[in-house]
ZAMARGU-4260 file (C-alpha; in steps of 0.2 Angstrom, whole numbers, plus 5000, padded with zeros to 4 digits):
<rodrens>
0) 5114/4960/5138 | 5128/4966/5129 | 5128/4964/5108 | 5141/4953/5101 | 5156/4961/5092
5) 5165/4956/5076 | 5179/4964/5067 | 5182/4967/5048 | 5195/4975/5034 | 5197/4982/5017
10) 5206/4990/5002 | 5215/4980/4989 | 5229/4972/5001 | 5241/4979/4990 | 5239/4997/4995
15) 5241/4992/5013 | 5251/4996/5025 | 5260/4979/5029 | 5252/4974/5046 | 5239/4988/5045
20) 5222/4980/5037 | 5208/4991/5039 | 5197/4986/5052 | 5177/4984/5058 | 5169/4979/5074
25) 5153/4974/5070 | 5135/4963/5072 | 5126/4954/5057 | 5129/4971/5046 | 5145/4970/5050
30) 5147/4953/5043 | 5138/4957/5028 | 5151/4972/5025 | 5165/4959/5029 | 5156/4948/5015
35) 5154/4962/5003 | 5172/4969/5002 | 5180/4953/5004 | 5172/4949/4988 | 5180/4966/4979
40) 5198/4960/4984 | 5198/4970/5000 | 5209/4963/5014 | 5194/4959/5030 | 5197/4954/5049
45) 5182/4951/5058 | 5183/4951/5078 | 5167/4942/5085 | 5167/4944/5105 | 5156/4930/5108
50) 5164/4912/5105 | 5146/4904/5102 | 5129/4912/5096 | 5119/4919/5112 | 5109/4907/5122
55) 5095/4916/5119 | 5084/4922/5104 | 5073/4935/5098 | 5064/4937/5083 | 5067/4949/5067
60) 5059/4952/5052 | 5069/4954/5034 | 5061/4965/5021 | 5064/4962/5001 | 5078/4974/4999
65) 5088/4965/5013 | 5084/4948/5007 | 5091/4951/4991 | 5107/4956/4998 | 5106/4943/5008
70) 5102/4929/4994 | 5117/4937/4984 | 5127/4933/4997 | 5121/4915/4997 | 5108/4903/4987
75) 5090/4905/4995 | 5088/4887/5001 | 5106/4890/5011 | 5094/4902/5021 | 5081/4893/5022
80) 5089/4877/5029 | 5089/4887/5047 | 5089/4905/5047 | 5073/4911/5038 | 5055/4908/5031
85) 5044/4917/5020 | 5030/4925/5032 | 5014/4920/5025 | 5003/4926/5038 | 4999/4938/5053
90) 4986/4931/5063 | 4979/4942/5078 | 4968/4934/5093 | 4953/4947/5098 | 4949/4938/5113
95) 4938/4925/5107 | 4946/4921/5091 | 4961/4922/5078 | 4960/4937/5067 | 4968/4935/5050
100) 4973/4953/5047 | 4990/4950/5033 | 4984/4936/5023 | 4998/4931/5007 | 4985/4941/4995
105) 4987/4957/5005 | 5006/4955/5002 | 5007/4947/4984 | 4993/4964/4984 | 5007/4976/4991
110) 5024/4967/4981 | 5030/4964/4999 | 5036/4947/5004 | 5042/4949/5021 | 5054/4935/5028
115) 5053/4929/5048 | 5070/4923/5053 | 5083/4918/5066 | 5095/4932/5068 | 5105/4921/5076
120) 5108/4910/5063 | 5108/4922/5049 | 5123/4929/5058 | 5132/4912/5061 | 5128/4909/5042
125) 5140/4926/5036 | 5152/4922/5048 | 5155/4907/5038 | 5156/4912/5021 | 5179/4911/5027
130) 5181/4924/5012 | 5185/4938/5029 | 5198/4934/5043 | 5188/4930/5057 | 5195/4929/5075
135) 5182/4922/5087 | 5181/4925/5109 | 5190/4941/5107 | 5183/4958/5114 | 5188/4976/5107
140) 5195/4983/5124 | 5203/4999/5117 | 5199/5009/5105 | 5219/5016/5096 | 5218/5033/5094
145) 5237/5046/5086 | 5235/5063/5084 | 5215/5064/5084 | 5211/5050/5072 | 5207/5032/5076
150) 5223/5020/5071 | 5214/5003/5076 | 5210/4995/5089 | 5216/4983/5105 | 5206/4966/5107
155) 5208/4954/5122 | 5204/4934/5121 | 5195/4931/5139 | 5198/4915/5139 | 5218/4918/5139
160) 5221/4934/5143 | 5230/4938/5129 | 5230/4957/5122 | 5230/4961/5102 | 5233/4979/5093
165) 5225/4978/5077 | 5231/4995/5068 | 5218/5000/5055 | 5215/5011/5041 | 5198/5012/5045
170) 5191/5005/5061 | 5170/5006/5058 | 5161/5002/5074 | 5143/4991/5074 | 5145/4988/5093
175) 5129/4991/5099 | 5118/5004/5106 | 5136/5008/5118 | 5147/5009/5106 | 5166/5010/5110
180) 5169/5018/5092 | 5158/5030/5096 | 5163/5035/5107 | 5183/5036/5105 | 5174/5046/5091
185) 5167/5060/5106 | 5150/5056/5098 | 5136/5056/5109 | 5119/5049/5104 | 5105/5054/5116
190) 5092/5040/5119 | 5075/5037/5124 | 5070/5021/5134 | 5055/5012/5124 | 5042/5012/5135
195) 5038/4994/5135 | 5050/4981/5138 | 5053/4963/5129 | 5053/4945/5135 | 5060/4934/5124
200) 5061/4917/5121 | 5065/4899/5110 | 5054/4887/5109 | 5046/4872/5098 | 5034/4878/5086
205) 5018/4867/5089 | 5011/4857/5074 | 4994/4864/5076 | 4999/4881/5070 | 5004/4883/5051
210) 5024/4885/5047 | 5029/4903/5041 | 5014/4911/5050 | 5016/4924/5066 | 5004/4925/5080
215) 5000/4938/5090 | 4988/4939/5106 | 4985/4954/5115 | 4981/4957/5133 | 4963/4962/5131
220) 4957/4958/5150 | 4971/4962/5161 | 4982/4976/5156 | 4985/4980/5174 | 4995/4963/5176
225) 5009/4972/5165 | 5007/4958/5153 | 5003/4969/5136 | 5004/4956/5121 | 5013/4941/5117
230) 5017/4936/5099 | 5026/4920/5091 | 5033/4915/5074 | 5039/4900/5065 | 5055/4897/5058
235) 5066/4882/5049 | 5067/4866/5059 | 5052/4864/5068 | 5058/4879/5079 | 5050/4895/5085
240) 5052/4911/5095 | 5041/4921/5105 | 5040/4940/5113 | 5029/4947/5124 | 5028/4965/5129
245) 5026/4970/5149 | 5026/4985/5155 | 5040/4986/5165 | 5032/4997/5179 | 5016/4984/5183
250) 5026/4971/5177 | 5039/4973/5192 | 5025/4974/5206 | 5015/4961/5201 | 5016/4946/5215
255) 5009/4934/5202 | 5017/4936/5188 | 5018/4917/5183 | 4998/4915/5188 | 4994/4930/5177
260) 5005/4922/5161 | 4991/4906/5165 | 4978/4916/5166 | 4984/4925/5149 | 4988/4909/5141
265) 4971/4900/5145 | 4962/4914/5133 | 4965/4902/5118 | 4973/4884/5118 | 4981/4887/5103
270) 4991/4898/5113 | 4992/4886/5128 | 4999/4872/5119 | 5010/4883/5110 | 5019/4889/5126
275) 5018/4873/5134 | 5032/4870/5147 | 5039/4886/5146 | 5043/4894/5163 | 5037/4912/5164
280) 5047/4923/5166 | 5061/4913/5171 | 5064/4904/5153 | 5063/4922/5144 | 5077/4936/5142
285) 5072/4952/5147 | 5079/4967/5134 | 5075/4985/5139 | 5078/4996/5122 | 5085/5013/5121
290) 5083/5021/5106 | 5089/5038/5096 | 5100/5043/5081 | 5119/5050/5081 | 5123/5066/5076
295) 5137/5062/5066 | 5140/5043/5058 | 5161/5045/5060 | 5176/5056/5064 | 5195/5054/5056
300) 5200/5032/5056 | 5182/5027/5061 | 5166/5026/5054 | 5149/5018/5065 | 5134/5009/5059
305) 5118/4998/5062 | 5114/5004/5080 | 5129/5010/5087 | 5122/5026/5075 | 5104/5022/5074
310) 5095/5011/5088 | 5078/5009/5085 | 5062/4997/5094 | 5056/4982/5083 | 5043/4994/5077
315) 5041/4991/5059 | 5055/4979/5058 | 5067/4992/5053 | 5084/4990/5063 | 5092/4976/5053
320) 5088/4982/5039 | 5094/4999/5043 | 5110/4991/5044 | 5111/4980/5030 | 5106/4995/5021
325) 5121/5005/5030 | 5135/4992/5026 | 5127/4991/5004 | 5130/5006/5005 | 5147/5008/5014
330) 5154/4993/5005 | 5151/5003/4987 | 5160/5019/4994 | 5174/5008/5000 | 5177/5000/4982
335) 5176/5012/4973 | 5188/5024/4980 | 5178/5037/4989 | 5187/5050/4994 | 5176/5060/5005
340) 5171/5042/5012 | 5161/5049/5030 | 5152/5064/5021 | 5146/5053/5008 | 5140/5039/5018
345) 5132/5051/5030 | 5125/5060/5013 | 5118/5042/5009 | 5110/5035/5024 | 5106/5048/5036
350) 5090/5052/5027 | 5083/5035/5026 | 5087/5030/5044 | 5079/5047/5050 | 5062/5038/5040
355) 5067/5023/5049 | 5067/5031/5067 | 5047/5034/5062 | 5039/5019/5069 | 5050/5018/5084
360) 5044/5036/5086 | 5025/5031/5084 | 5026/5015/5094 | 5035/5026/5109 | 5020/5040/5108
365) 5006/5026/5107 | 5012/5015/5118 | 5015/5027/5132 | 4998/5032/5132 | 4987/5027/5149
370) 4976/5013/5146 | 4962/5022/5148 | 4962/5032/5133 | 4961/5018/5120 | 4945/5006/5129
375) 4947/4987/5122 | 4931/4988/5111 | 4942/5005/5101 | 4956/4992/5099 | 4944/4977/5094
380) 4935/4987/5082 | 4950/4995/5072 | 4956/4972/5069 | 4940/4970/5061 | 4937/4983/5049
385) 4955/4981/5043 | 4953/4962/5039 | 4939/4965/5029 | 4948/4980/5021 | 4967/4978/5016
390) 4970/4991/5006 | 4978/5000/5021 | 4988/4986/5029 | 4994/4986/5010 | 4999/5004/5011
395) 5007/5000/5028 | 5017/4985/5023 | 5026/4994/5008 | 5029/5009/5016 | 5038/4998/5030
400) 5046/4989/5019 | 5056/5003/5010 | 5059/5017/5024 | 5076/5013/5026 | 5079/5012/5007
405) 5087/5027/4999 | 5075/5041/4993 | 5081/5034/4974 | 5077/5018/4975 | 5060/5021/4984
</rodrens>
C-alpha cells in the first residue's frame, strides 16, 4: 500500500521568488520539517496525497530524542490525548506463560523511556498545527525538472482532475520507499525484501491487560503454519494495534490459515480475548518491506529523506526516528543559510542512518535462518536468563535508542 505524500516550503518569504515557495513531499517527518521552518519565518506548503488518515494501522515506537522534538512541537498531554503512551512494559508469552523481560526499572535503569504510539494520529496531529500551507487529496504526478536541476513539482486532485505546478526552490522528497524525487534525482537505491512479512491491524485493547504495555507471543509449536509471532500494544482511548509476522512462503500455502490463527490464539486466553472478533487474515493489512540505503541524499533543487533515502524493517524501532532526526537536522541547515545545503546534510545524517540500517541488517540474517537451526528450548532459554538479568536488555535498549542520533550527541 502506497505511503501518503505531503508537501512543504521555506526561506524567509521575502527572499522568494513571487510564486516560487520551496517545496517538500513528505510523511510524518515531512510534517515535522513543515512545522520546524514554519516556525523560523520560512514560507511552507504541504501536499498530503491522502484526503483522510489510512484505514488501517500499524504500530511504531518513538525513542527520547524524537519525543522531545515531538513535545516541542506540542504540550505532551496534546499527545497523549490519542497518538501515544509511555511504554511501561514488554511482556513475552513462552508457551505457558507471560515473560516480563522490560520491566519500567530495566528502563528508568537504562535512562530510556520508549513511547508506543499511533502513527496515524501523530501524523494528523502535525498536520494540524495550520502554521504550513497544507493542501489535502492531491498527488505529486510530475516531478519539474530545467536544465538538470529540480524546479518543483506537478500535483493532481483525483477527486477533480484538476492539475497544479508548484515551482520550488527546493523540492525535498519523503515519498516512500518509491520515491518520485528520487528518482527525477537518477538515484537508485538497491533493496532487500525483509524476509518476513507483516499483518497488521486496529483493535480494542482489552481491560485484562495493563494500558501502556506490549505483548508479544511467539509461535513456539507451529512454525510450519507460517505464523511466526504476534505482538500487541496499547494506546490512548481504550485502543490498541496488533502485528503478527508470517512467513510469506508457508504462510501462502497453508489451506488453514484461519484454523492455525485459533490454534495459535488458544495458547493463552489473554491472548484470545485480546483478538476476539477479529477475522484472520481478512481484518489485517499485509505490508511486504523492502529495505536499503541511497547512495546520495539529493542532486540540484531536491533533497530526499525518511525512507525515500533510507528504508529500514521495524527492527529496533528506528525508521521514524531516522526521519525525525533527518528533518532536525535539514530544518537547522535550512535556517541558517547553508550554503552547501546537500553535502552538509548528507555529512550530518548519513552516518547515523548507516548505524540505523544495523538491526534491519540483524533481523534479515536471523530471521532468514531455517528453523531448525535455532530448536524452541535455545529460544526459551535465552527469555529466561535475560528476565532475571537486565543488564543487557539495558544495554540493548540505549543502544537502540540512540543509533540514529548523530555521533555528537551520542
Amino acid at each position: 500500500m502506497a505511503a501518503p505524500q505531503a508537501t512543504l516550503a521555506l526561506k524567509p518569504e521575502n527572499t522568494l521568488p513571487k510564486g516560487q515557495p520551496e517545496i517538500y513531499t513528505g510523511t510524518p517527518s515531512g510534517a515535522v520539517l513543515a512545522q520546524l521552518l514554519s516556525r523560523g519565518g520560512q514560507r511552507v506548503i504541504v501536499l498530503e496525497r491522502s484526503a483522510a488518515p489510512p484505514n488501517w494501522l500499524r504500530p511504531e515506537i518513538l525513542w527520547p530524542a524524537t519525543i522531545e522534538v515531538l513535545f516541542s512541537l506540542a504540550p505532551q498531554k496534546v499527545w497523549e490525548q490519542s497518538a501515544m503512551l509511555p511504554l511501561q512494559e514488554i511482556r513475552v508469552h513462552d508457551g505457558r506463560e507471560l515473560v516480563r523481560l522490560v520491566s519500567q526499572e530495566v528502563m528508568t535503569s537504562a535512562r530510556v523511556q520508549p513511547w508506543f504510539t499511533n502513527p496515524n494520529e501523530t501524523r494528523e496531529q502535525l498536520l494540524r498545527f495550520g502554521s504550513f500551507e497544507l493542501r489535502r487529496g492531491v498527488e505529486v504526478t510530475h516531478v519539474l525538472k530545467e536544465r538538470g536541476s529540480v524546479i518543483g513539482v506537478r500535483a493532481r486532485a483525483p477527486a477533480t482532475g484538476k492539475e497544479t505546478e508548484i515551482l520550488a526552490m527546493w523540492t525535498v522528497g519523503d515519498d516512500g520507499v518509491h520515491s518520485a524525487v528520487r528518482a527525477a534525482c537518477n538515484i537508485e537505491m538497491p533493496t532487500r525484501l525483509f524476509p518476513v512479512e507483516f499483518l497488521c491491524t486496529a483493535m480494542p485493547w482489552s481491560d485484562h491487560l495493563p494500558a501502556g504495555t506490549v505483548h508479544l507471543w511467539p509461535n513456539w509449536r507451529s512454525g510450519q503454519s507460517g505464523l511466526l509471532l504476534f505482538g500487541a500494544g496499547s494506546l490512548p482511548s481504550g485502543k490498541g494495534v496488533g502485528l503478527a509476522l508470517v512467513d510469506g512462503r508457508r504462510f501462502d500455502v497453508n489451506p488453514d490459515a484461519a484454523g492455525s490463527w485459533r490454534r495459535f490464539c488458544a495458547m493463552d486466553p489473554a491472548l484470545e480475548r485480546l483478538v476476539e472478533g477479529l477475522d484472520f487474515p481478512r481484518d489485517f493489512m499485509r505490508i511486504k518491506r523492502p529495505w536499503g540505503h541511497a547512495p546520495r541524499y539529493g542532486a540540484p533543487g531536491a533533497m530526499i529523506m525518511g525512507d525515500a533515502a533510507h528504508s529500514v524493517s521495524p527492527a529496533g524501532g528506528q525508521g521514524a526516528n531516522m526521519s525525525v532526526a533527518d528533518a532536525v537536522v535539514l530544518a537547522e541547515l535550512f535556517l541558517r543559510g547553508e550554503p552547501n545545503l546537500i553535502a552538509e546534510y548528507e555529512r550530518r545524517r548519513r552516518p547515523a542512518n548507516e548505524r540505523s540500517l544495523g538491526p534491519t541488517r540483524f533481523a534479515h540474517t536471523a530471521l532468514g535462518l531455517p528453523g531448525w537451526m535455532v530448536p524452541n528450548v535455545c529460544r526459551r532459554a535465552p527469555l529466561h536468563w535475560l528476565s532475571r538479568h537486565p543488564a543487557p536488555v539495558q544495554r540493548v535498549l540505549h543502544s537502540v535508542s540512540s543509533l540514529f542520533l548523530e555521533s555528537s550527541r551520542l
